[in-house]
N, C-alpha and C positions, 0 to 999 in steps of 0.2 A: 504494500500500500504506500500511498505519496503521504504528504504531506501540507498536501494545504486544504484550503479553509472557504467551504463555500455555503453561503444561509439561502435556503428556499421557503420559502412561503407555499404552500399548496393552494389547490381551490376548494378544498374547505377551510380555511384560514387558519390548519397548522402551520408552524415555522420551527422549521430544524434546521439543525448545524450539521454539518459533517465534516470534523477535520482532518479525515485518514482521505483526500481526494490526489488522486494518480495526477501527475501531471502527461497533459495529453487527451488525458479524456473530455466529449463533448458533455456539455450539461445534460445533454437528450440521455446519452448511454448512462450516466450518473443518477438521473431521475428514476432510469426504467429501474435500474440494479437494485434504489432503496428504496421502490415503490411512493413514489411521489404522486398525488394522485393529481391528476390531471395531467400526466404526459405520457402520451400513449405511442408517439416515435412509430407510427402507420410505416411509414415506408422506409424504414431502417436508417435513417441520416442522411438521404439519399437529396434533400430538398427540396422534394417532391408533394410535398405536403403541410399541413399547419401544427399541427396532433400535438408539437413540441414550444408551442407558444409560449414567451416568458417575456415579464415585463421589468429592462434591466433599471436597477434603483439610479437615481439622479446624479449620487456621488461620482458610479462607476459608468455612466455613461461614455467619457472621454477616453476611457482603457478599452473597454470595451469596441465601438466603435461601431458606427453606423452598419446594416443590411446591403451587401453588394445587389443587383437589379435582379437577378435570378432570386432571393433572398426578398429584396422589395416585391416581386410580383406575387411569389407565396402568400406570403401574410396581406396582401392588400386583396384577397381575397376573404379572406376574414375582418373587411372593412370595419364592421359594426364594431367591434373588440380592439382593433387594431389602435394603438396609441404612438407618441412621435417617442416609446423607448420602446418599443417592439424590435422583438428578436424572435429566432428561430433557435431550440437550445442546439440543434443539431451542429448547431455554424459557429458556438462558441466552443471553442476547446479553450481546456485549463493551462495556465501558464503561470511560473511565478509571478507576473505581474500581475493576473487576476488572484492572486491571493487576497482570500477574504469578500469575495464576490457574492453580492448579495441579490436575488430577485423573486418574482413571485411570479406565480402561473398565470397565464392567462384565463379568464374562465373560456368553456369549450364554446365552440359555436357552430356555425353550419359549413361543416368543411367543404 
């Protein structure tokens, strides 16, 4: 196991910590593994889909970093839900600099 430190919020409004996180791993494979509920990773990381929507917190926006257009046309299909810190977890992988990364799921919508 890694070492760093990432907080989820689910969509039922728990919020867990996990600080055994691999460096490498996408948030989407992170959520499935400890059952986060609301991400369901439909099409394997593939970005092909929404299933893995997170809404990244204000702090870590600038680390983090904007949706490439493949990534913007996903989630703008989930218009309704869609917010200007929308992400796909698939497309965040872990990195020392995201240590301590914090976000919340998005709630589900009509994919």
């Amino acid at each position: 196991m890694g070492n760093l430190k990432v907080t989820m919020t689910d969509v039922e409004g728990e919020t867990r910590t996990f600080e055994d996180v691999e460096d490498g791993i996408s948030l989407m494979e992170l959520a499935k593994q400890r059952g986060v509920a609301g991400i369901m990773g439909d099409c394997g990381g593939g970005c092909a889909c929404a299933t893995c929507h997170v809404y990244v917190e204000d702090a870590w926006w600038d680390k983090v970093g904007g949706p490439d257009d493949i990534e913007f046309a996903m989630l703008d299909m989930v218009a309704d839900v869609m917010k200007d810190n929308s992400r796909l977890g698939c497309q965040i992988r872990m990195t020392p600099e995201l240590d301590g990364l914090e976000v919340t799921v998005a709630p589900a919508s009509s994919y």
